[in-house]
MIMAR-639013 format. One line per field, with one value per residue (C-alpha): residue in one letter; x, y, z. Coordinates in nm, 2 decimals, always signed. Each point is the difference from the previous one (the first is absolute). Layout:
residuo <- A,...
X <- X,...
Y <- Y,...
Z <- Z,...
//
This chain:
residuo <- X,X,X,X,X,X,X,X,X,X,X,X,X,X,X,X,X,X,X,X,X,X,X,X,X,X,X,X,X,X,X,X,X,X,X,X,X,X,X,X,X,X,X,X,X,X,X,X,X,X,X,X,X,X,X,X,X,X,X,X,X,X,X,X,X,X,X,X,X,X,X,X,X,X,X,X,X,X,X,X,X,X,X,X,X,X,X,X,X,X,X,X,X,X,X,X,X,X,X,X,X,X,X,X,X,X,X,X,X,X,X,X,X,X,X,X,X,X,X,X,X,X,X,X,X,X,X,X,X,X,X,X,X,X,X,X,X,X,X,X,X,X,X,X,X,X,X,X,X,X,X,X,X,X,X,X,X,X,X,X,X,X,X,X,X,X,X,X,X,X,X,X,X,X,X,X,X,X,X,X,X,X,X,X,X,X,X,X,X,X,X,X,X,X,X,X,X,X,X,X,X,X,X,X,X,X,X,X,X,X,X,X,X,X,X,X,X,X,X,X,X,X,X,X,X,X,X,X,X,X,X,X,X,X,X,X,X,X,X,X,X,X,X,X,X,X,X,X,X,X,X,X,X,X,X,X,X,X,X,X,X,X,X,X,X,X,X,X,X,X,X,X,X,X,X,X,X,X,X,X,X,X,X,X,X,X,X,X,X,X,X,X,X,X,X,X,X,X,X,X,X,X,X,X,X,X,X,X,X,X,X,X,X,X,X,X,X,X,X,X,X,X,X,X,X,X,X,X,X,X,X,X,X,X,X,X,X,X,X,X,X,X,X,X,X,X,X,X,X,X,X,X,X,X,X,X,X,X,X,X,X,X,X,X,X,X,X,X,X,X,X,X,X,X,X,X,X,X,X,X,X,X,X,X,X,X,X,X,X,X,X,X,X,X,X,X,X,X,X
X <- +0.00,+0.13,+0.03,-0.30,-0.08,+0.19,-0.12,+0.17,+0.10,+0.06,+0.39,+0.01,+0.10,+0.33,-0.01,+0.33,+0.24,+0.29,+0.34,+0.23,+0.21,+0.36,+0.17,-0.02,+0.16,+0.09,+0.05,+0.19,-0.20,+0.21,+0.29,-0.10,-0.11,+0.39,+0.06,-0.19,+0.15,+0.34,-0.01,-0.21,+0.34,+0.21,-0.19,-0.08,-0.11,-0.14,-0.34,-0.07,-0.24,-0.11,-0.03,-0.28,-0.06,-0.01,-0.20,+0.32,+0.22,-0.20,+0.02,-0.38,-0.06,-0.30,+0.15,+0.36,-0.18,-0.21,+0.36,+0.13,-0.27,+0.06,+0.37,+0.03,+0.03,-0.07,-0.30,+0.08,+0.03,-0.16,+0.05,-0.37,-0.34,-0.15,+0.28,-0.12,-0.32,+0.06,+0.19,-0.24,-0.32,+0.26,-0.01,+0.35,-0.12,+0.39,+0.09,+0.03,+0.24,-0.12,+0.35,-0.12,-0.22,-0.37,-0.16,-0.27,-0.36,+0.15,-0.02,-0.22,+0.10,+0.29,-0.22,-0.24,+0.25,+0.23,+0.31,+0.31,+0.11,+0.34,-0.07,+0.29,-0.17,-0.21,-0.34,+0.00,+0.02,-0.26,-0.27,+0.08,-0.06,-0.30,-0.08,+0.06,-0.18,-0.29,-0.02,+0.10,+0.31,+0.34,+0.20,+0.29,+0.29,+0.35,+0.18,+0.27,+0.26,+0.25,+0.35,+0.15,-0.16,-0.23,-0.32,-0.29,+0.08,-0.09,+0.34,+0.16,-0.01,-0.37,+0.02,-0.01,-0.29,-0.19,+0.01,-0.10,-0.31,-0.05,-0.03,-0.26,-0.20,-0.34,+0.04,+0.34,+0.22,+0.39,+0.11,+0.32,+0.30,+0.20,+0.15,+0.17,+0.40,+0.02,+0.34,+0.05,+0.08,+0.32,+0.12,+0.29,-0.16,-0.02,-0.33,-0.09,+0.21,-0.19,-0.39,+0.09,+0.15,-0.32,-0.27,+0.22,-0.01,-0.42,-0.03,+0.19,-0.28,-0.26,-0.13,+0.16,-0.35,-0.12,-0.04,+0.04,+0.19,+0.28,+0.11,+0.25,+0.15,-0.15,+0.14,+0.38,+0.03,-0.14,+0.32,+0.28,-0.07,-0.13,+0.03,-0.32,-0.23,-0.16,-0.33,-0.11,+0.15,-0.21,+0.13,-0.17,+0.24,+0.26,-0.36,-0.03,+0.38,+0.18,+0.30,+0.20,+0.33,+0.27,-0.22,-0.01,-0.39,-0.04,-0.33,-0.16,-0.17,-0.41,-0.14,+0.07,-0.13,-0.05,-0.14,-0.04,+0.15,-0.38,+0.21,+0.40,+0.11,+0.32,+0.14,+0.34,+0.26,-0.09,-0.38,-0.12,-0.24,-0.22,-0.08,+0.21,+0.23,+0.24,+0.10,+0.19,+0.10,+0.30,-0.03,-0.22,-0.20,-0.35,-0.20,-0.26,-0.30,-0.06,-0.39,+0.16,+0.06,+0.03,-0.43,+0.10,+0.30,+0.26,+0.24,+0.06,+0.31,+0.12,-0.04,+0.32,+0.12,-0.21,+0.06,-0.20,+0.00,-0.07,+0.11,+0.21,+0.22,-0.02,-0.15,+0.01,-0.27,-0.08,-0.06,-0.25,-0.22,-0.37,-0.31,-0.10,+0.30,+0.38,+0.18,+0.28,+0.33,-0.01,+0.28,+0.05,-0.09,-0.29,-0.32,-0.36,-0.33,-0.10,+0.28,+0.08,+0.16,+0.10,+0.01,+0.07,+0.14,+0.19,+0.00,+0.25,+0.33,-0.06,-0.17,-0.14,-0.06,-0.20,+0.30,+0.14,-0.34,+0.01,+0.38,-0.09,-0.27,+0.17,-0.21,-0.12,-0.01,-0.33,-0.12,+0.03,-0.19,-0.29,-0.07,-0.08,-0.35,-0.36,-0.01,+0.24,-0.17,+0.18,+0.05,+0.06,+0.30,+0.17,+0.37,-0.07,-0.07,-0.39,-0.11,-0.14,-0.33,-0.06,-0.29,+0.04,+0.00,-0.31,+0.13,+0.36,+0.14,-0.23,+0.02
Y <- +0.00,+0.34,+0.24,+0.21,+0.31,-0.12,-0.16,-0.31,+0.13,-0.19,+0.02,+0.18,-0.20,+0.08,+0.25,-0.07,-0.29,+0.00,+0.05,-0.32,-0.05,+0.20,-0.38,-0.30,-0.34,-0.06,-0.35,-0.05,-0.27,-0.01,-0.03,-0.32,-0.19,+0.12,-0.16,-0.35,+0.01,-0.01,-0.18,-0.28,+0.02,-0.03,-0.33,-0.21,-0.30,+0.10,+0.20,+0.34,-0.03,+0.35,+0.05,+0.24,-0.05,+0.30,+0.21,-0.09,+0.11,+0.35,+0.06,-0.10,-0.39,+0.04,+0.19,-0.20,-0.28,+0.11,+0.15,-0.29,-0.26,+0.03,-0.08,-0.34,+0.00,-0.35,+0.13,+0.26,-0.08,+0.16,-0.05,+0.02,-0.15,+0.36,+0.13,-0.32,+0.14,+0.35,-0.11,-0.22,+0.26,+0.24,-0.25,-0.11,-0.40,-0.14,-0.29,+0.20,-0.23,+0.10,-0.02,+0.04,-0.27,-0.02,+0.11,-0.24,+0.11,+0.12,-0.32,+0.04,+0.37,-0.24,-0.18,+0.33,+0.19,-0.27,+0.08,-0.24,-0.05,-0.07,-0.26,+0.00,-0.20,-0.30,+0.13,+0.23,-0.29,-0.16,+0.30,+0.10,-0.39,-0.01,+0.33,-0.08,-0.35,+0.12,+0.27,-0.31,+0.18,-0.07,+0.30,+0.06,+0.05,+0.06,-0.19,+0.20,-0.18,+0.18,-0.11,+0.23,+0.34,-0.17,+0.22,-0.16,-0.35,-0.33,-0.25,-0.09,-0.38,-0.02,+0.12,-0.31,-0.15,+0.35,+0.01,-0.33,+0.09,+0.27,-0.20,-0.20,+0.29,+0.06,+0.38,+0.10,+0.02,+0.04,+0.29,+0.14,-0.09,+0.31,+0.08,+0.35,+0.08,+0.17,+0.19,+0.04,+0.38,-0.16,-0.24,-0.14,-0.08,-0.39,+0.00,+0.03,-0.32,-0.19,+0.10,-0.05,-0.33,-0.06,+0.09,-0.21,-0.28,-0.01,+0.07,-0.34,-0.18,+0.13,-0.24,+0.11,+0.13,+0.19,+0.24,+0.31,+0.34,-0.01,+0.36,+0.06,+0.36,+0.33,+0.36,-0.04,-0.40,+0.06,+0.28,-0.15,-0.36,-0.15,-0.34,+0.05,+0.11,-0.35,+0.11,+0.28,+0.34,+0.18,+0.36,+0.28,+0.28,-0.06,+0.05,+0.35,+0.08,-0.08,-0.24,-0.14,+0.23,-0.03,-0.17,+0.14,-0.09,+0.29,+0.03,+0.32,+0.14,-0.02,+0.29,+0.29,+0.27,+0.38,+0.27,+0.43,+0.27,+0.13,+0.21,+0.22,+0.18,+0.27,-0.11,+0.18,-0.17,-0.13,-0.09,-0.31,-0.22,-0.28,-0.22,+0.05,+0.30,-0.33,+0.18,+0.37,+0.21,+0.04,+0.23,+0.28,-0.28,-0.09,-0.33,-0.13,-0.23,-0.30,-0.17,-0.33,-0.14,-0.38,-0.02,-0.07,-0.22,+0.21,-0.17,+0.21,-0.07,+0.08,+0.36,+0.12,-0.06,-0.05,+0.19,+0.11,+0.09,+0.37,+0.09,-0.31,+0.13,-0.16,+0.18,-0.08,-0.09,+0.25,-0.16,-0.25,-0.17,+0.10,-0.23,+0.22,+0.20,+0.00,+0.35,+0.05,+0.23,+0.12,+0.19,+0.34,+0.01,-0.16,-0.15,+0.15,-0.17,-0.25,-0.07,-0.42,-0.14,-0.37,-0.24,-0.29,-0.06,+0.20,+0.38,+0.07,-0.14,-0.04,-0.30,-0.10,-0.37,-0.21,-0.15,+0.33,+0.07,-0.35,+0.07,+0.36,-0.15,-0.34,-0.25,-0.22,+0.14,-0.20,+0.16,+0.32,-0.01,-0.25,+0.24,+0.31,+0.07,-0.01,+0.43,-0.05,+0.02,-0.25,+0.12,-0.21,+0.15,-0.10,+0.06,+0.35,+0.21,+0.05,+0.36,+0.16,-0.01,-0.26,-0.24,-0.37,-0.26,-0.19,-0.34,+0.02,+0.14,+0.05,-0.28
Z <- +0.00,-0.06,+0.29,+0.08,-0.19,-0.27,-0.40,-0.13,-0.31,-0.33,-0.13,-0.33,-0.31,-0.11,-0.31,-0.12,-0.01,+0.30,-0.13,+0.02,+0.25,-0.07,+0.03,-0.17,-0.08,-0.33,-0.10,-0.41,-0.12,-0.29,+0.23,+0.14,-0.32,-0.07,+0.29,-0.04,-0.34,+0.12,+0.27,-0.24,-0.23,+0.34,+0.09,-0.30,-0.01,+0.33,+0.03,+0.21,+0.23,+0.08,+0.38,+0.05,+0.37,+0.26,-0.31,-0.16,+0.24,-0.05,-0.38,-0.02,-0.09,-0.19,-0.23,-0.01,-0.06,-0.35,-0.14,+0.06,-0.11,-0.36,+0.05,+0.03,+0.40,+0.16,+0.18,+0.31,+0.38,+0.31,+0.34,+0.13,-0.14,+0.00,-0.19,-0.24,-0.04,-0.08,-0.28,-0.10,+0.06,-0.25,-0.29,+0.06,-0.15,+0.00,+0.26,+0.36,+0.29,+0.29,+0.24,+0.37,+0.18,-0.09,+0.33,+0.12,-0.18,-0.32,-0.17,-0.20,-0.14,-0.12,-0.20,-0.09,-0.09,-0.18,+0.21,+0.03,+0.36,+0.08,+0.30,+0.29,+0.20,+0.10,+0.13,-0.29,-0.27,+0.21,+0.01,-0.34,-0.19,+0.21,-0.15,-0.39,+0.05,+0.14,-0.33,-0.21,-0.10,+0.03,+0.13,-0.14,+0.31,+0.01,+0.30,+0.17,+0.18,+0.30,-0.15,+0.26,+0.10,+0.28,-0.08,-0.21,-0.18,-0.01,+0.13,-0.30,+0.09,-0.07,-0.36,-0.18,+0.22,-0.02,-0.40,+0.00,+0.20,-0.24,-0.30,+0.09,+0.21,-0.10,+0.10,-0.07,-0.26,+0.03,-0.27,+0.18,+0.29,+0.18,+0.26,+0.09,+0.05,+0.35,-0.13,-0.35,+0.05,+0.11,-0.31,+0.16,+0.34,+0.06,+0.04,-0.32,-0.11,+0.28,-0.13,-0.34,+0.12,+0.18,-0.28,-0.25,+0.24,+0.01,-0.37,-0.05,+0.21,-0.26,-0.29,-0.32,-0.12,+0.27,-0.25,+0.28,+0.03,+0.18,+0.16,+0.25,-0.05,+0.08,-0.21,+0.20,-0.08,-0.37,-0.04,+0.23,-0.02,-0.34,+0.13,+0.20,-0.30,-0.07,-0.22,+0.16,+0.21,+0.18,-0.01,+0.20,+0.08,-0.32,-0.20,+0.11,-0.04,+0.34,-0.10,+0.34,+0.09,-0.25,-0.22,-0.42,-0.06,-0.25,+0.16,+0.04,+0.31,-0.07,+0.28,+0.12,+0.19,-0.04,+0.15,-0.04,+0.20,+0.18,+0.19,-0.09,+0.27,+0.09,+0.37,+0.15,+0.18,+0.33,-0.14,+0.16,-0.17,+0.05,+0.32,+0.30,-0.21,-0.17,-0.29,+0.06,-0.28,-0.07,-0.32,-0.11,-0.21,-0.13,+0.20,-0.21,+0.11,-0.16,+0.04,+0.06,+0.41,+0.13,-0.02,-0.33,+0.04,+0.02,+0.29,+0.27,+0.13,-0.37,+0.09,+0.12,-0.26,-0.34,-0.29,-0.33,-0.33,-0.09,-0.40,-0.02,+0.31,+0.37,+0.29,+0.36,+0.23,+0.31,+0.32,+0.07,-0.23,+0.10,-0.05,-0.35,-0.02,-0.11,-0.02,-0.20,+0.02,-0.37,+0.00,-0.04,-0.40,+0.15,-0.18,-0.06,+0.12,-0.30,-0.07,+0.02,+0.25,-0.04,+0.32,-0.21,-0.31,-0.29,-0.06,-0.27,+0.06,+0.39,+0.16,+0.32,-0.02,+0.25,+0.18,+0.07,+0.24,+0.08,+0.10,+0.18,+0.23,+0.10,-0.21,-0.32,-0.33,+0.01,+0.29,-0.17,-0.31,+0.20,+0.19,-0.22,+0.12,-0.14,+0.03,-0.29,-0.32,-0.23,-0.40,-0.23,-0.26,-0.29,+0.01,+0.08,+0.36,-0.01,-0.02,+0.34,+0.03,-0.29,+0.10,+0.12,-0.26,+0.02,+0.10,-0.04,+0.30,+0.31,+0.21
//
């Protein structure tokens, strides 16, 4: 109830469209088929498996997935069944592995949905046969075995009874065999002899026509360690241009992120800025604010010492990065509001790649473009910086 003496009053409709947000995510679409292309080359006779889980590791699965359908990709893997059926609710029709355990109830969205499950263990195979016999269906499952990184798997011992069981199921059939190298970031570590050791050791125990995928390596083991290709790779952070240290990929980075000036001002020496006075100048300079803080996935603890890309030239962050806000020490010659600022990727000659934040705020380069947030509008580019202000491309970026 409104308070006494007073009307409830209807909100107005709004006359005029609201002006975009003065930041945005761009993601280079025709960077990452570049990408799957090479990395296809790299790989042969082994297939990419795109991995598009996490909204593909923030560069927007839906619209991964279709630019990458018509490619020849061997289907595209998730890690949830939701992320499954947003795909498949977007049209995406190609085979969709499913990498994560099935939680209990969403059987049969397995079988609505026609996703592939990669089963790690037993009460999973168990819920899900039940599932595809009683739809008269036999589900199509990838088994995942632990060959060393003790998280999900079967034990490698019970390969041979398991695929067995498989042929003759009424609700299940066998259409892939993985398992997942714990440290292939590091190509000399001994680990990765033992798991390969391991995986070669159950596919040995598997009838000659099994007639199954084999997969083993993820986007470092597909670079570094060509040995553990087998039929398919499944590369997720290679695909959108992230190679392991040291590593020449030729692979080209797929997102990045840009935002205007809303605000240029002059400051004298001694001019404090930002929570708890961290940054002091020490120049007669210009501090610019950027509409970009850590509600939108910016790390914090990147802060003290991020940079940015103003005319192709770095600037310096100014003190603490707030929850919508970044400042920035733009130098004397300074910058003017509208102008672009760029977070994340290349301006000109200059470039601030992902595992220089990832560096700056003391964590993974995955952990950095995942966590880009949904206040972000994503645009979808070609080779090219998208104009400010242009509208969203229906279906290709948002997530």
């Amino acid at each position: 109830m409104p308070p006494r003496g007073t009307t409830r009053r209807r909100l107005p409709e709004a006359s005029h469209a609201v002006e975009p947000r003065r930041a945005r995510v761009e993601i280079d679409l025709a960077a990452l088929e570049r990408n799957f292309r090479r990395l296809e080359a790299r790989v042969a006779p082994a297939r990419v498996l795109p991995v598009v889980k996490a909204d593909a590791y923030g560069h927007g699965a839906v619209a991964v997935a279709r630019r990458l359908a018509p490619l020849g990709a061997a289907g595209v893997a998730v890690a949830l069944v939701e992320e499954g059926i947003e795909l498949r609710r977007a049209g995406v029709r190609e085979a969709i592995l499913v990498l994560s355990p099935t939680p209990r109830g969403a059987e049969e969205a397995l079988v609505e949905f026609e996703l592939t499950p990669a089963i790690s263990g037993a009460d999973q195979l168990e819920r899900i046969e039940a599932a595809g016999t009683r739809a008269g269906r036999r589900i199509p499952v990838h088994l995942k075995f632990d060959t060393g990184m003790t998280r999900l798997g079967l034990p490698p011992d019970a390969a041979a009874g398991l695929v067995d069981r498989l042929r003759r199921s009424p609700g299940l059939a066998l259409a892939g065999l993985m398992s997942h190298l714990a440290e292939a970031e590091e190509p000399a570590s001994p680990a990765n002899d033992r798991q390969l050791a391991a995986f070669r050791e159950l596919v040995e125990r598997l009838p000659r026509d099994s007639g199954c995928a084999l997969h083993l390596a993820n986007s470092a083991g597909a670079l570094q360690l060509p040995e553990t290709r087998f039929d398919l790779v499944r590369c997720g952070l290679a695909l959108y241009g992230i190679a392991p240290e040291g590593v020449a990929a030729d692979l080209e980075p797929v997102m990045s992120l840009r935002a205007e000036l809303v605000q240029v001002r002059d400051v004298e020496v001694g001019t404090r800025a930002g929570y708890g006075g961290r940054w002091t100048a020490t120049r007669p300079t210009r501090v610019g604010v950027v509409p970009v803080g850590y509600a939108d996935g910016y790390p914090w603890r990147a802060g003290e010492s991020a940079e940015a890309l103003l005319g192709g030239r770095r600037i310096r962050h100014a003190g603490a990065v707030s929850m919508d806000l970044m400042l920035f020490d733009l130098g004397p010659a300074g910058g003017e509001v509208g102008d672009s600022v760029t977070l994340l990727g290349r301006d000109g000659g200059e470039e601030i790649a992902a595992r220089e934040i990832a560096g700056r705020a003391g964590t993974l380069v995955y952990e950095v473009l995942c966590h880009f947030g949904l206040r972000l509008p994503r645009r979808a580019v070609e080779g090219r910086p998208a104009a400010a202000g242009t509208a969203t491309v229906a279906g290709a970026a948002p997530r």
